[in-house]
C-alpha positions as CSV (number, residue, x, y, z in Angstrom):
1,X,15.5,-0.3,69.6
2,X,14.0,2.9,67.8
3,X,16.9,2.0,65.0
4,X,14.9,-1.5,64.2
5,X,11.6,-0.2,63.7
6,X,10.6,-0.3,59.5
7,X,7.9,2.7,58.8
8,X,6.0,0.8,55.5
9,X,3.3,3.1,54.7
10,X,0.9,5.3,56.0
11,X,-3.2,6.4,55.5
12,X,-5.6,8.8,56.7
13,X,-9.1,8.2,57.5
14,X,-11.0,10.7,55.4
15,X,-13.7,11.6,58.2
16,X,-11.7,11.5,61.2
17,X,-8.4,12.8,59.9
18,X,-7.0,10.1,62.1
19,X,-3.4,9.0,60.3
20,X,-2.7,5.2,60.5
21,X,1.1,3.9,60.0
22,X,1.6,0.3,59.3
23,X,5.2,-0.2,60.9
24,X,7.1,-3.2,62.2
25,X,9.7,-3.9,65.2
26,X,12.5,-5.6,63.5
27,X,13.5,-6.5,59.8
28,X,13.0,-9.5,58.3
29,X,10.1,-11.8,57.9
30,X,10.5,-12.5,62.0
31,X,9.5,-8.9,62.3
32,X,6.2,-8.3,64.0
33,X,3.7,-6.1,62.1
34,X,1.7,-3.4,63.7
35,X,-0.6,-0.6,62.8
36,X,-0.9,2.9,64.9
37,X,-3.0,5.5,65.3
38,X,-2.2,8.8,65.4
39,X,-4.9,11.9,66.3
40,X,-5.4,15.2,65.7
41,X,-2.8,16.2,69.4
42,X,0.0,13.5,68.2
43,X,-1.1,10.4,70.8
44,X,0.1,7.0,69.6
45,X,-2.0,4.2,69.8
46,X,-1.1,0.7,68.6
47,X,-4.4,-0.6,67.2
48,X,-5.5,-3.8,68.4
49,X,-5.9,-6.3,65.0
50,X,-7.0,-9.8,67.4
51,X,-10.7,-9.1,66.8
52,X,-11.3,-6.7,63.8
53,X,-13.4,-8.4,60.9
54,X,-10.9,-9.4,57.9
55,X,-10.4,-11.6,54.8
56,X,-7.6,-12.9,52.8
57,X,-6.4,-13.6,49.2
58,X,-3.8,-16.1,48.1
59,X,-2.0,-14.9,45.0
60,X,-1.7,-17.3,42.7
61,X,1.5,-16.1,40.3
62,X,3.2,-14.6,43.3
63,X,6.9,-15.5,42.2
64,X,9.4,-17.9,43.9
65,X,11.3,-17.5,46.9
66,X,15.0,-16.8,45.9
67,X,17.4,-15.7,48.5
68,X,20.2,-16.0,46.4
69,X,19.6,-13.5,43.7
70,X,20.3,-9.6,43.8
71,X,17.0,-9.0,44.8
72,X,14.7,-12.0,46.0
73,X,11.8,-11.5,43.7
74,X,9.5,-12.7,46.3
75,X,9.7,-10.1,48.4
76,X,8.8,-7.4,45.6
77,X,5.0,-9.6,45.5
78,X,3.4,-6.4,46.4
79,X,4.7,-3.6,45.9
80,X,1.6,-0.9,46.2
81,X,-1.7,-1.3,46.2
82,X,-5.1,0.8,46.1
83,X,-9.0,0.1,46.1
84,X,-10.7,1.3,43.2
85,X,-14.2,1.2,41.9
86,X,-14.7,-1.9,44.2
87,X,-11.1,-3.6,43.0
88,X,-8.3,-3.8,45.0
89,X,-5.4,-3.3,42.6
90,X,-2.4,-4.5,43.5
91,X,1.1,-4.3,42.3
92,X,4.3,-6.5,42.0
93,X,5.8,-9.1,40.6
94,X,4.5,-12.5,39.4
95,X,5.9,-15.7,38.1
96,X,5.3,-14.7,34.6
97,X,7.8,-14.6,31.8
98,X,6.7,-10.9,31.7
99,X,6.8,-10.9,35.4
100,X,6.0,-7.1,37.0
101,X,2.2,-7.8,37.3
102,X,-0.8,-5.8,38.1
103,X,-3.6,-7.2,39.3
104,X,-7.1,-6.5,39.9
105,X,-9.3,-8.4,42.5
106,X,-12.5,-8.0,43.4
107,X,-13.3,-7.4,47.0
108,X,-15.4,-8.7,49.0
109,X,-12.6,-11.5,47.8
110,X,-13.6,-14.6,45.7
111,X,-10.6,-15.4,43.7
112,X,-7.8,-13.8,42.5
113,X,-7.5,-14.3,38.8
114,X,-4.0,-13.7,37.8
115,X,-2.4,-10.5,37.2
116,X,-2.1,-8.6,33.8
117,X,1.8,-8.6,32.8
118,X,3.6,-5.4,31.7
119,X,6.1,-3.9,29.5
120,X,7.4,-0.7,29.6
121,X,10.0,1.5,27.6
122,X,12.9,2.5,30.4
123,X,14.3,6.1,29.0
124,X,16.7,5.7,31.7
125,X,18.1,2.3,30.6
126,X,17.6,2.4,27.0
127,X,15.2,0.0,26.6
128,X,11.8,-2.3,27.2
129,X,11.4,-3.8,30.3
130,X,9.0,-6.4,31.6
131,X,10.6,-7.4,35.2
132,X,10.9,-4.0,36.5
133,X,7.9,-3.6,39.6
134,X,5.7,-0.9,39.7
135,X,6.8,0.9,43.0
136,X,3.9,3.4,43.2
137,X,0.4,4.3,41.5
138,X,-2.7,6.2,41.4
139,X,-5.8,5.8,39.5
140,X,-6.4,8.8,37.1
141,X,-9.0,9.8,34.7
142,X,-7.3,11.3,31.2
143,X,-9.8,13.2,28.7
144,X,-12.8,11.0,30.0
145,X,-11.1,7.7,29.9
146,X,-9.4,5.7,33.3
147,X,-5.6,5.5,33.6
148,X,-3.5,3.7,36.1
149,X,-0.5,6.2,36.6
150,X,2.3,4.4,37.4
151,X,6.3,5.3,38.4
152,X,9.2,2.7,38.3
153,X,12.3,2.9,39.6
154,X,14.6,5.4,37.8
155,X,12.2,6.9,37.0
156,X,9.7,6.5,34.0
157,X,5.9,8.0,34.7
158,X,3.8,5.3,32.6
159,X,-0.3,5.5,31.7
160,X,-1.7,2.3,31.2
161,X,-5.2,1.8,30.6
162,X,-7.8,0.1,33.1
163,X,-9.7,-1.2,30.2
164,X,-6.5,-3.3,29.2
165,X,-6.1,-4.9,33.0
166,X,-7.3,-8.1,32.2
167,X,-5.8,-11.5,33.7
168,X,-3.2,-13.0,31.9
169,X,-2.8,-10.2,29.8
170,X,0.1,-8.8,28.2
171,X,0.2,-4.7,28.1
172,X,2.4,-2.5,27.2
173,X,2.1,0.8,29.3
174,X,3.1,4.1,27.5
175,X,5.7,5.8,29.1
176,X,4.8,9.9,29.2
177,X,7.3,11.1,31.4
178,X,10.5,10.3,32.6
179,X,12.7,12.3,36.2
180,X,15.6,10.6,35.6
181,X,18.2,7.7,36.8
182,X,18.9,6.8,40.8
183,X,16.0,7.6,41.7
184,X,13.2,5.4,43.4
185,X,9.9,6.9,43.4
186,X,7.6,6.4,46.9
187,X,4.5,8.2,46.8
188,X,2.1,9.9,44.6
189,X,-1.2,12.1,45.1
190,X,-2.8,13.6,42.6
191,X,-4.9,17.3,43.2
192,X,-6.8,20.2,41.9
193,X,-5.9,23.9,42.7
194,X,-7.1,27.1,41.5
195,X,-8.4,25.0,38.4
196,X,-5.2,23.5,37.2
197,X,-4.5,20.0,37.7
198,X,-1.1,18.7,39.6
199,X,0.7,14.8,40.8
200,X,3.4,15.3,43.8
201,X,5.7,12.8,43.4
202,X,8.0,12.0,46.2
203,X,11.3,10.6,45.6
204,X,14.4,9.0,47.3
205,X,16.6,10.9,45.5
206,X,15.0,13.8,43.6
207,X,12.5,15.0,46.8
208,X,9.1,16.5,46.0
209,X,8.4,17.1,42.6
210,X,5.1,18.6,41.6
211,X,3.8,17.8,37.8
212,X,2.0,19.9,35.9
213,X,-1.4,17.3,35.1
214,X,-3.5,19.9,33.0
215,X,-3.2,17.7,29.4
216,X,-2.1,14.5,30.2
217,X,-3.7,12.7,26.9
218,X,-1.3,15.1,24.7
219,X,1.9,14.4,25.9
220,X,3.9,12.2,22.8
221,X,5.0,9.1,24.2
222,X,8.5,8.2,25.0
223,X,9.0,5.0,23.4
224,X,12.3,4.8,22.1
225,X,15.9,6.0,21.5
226,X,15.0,7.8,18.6
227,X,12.7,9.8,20.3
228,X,14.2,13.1,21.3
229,X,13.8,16.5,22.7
230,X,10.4,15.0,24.8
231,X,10.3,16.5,27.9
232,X,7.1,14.7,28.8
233,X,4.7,15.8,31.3
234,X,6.3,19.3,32.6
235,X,7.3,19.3,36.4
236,X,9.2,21.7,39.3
237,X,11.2,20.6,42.3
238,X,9.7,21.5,45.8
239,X,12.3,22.5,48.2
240,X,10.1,23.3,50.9
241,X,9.8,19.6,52.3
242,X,12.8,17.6,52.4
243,X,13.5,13.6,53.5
244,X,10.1,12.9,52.6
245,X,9.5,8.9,53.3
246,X,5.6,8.9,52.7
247,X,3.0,11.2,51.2
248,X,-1.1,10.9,51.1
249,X,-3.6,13.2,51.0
250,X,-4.7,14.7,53.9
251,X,-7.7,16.6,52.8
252,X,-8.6,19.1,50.0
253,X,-5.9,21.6,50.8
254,X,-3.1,19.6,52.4
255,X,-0.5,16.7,52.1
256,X,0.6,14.3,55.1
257,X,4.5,13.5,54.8
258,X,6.1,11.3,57.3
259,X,10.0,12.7,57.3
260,X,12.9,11.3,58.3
261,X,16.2,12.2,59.3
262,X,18.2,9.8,57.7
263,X,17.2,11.4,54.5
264,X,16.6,9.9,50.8
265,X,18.2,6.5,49.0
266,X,16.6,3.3,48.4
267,X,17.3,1.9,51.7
268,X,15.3,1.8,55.1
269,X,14.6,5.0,56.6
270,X,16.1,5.5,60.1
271,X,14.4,7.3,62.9
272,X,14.2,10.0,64.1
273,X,10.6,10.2,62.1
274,X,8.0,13.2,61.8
275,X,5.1,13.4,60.8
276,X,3.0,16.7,59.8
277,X,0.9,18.1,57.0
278,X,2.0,20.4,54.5
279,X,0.1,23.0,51.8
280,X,-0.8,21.0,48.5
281,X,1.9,23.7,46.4
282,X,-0.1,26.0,43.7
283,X,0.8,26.6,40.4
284,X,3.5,29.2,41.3
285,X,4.5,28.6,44.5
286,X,7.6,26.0,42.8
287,X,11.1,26.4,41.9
């Protein structure tokens, strides 16, 4: 039924503008997984996966299964993921003592080494954290240096640099920003217009936010209870999209977002789904 189909992400090819939506009929691991494409007039087409080229990577600190507990850790493995600079990068949670993980693997794959282990300070909750996932990230450059910009759940924005992702590795990311409690946050994409830098962040309770990306490296970090009055990175709430699921970047000047009517929260989204692009807001056009 339209009700049981699961929306998990989706991606558009940068030359064809063709959208692909990795979906699956069912819930559960007895789901079945499929990948559609999507054109330029709106025709579905489920793309055939028997005899396309692939490879595979074991994880080797990918955490126990655990039905039991409040949230079986195992199925938070991977939470994003992105290839950069000829890594893929992957997020989740390991079977570390400091268990959300990051991990960078080289691809074509070999090995995958295990991830670096993070700590984080929560604003939210009021203190550090090392078992929280990463739910979303992006790769971004601050004052000449690489970052991986990356949101939890309620909601700290954390930098955390790509020099430091090293196996086995404890880091602690620096917290620079910071939207607030019940909040999840699903997508980010970063973008330049009319000179000034910006991140949309969409959310499962806050909506569209845009931040304001122009100084990144000056923002003081938010590290503890007895730092006060930090605001963090600045950002504005965009009203003109709402019951965002997914956001990507379509091209230079627009956003994909895959709606649905069953709104925000940290569950499943229901159907009915849409999917259309958007203007990539400016620095004024906010409230």
């Amino acid at each position: 039924m339209p009700s049981d189909i699961l929306i998990n992400d989706v991606a558009v090819n940068p030359i064809s503008k063709n959208v692909y939506v990795s979906a699956a009929r069912g819930r559960g691991p007895d789901a079945a997984p499929l990948v559609v494409r999507v054109d330029a007039s709106g025709k579905l087409t489920l793309l055939t996966l028997d005899n396309i080229r692939h490879e595979t990577m074991s994880l080797s600190d990918a955490p126990a299964d655990n039905p039991a507990s409040r949230q079986n850790p195992r199925t938070q493995t991977i939470t994003d993921m992105a290839y950069v600079n000829g890594n893929l990068m992957v997020a989740g949670m390991s079977n570390e003592e400091w268990s959300s993980a990051l991990r960078s693997i080289p691809y074509p794959f070999k090995t995958a080494a295990k991830g670096t282990q993070l700590q984080i300070w929560h604003a939210s909750h009021g203190r550090y954290e090392t078992q929280a996932p990463i739910r979303t990230f992006v790769p971004y450059t601050i004052d000449g240096q690489q970052y991986v910009l990356a949101a939890y759940t309620c909601t700290p924005l954390v930098k955390i640099p790509v020099t430091d992702l090293k196996a086995g590795a404890q880091v602690k990311g620096v917290t620079i920003s910071d939207l607030g409690s019940g909040n999840q946050p699903l997508d980010m994409v970063p973008y330049k217009k009319d000179g000034h830098e910006f991140i949309l962040v969409a959310n499962s309770s806050f909506g569209v936010v845009k931040l304001h990306a122009d100084n990144m490296g000056q923002y003081k970090p938010i590290d503890s209870p007895t730092v006060v009055d930090v605001a963090g990175a600045p950002y504005d709430k965009i009203t003109s999209v709402t019951n965002v699921r997914h956001l990507t970047q379509f091209d230079n000047a627009r956003a994909l977002v895959l709606t649905s009517a069953g709104g925000g929260g940290f569950g499943p989204a229901t159907g009915p789904f849409n999917l259309q692009t958007v203007s990539l807001p400016e620095r004024l056009i906010c409230t």
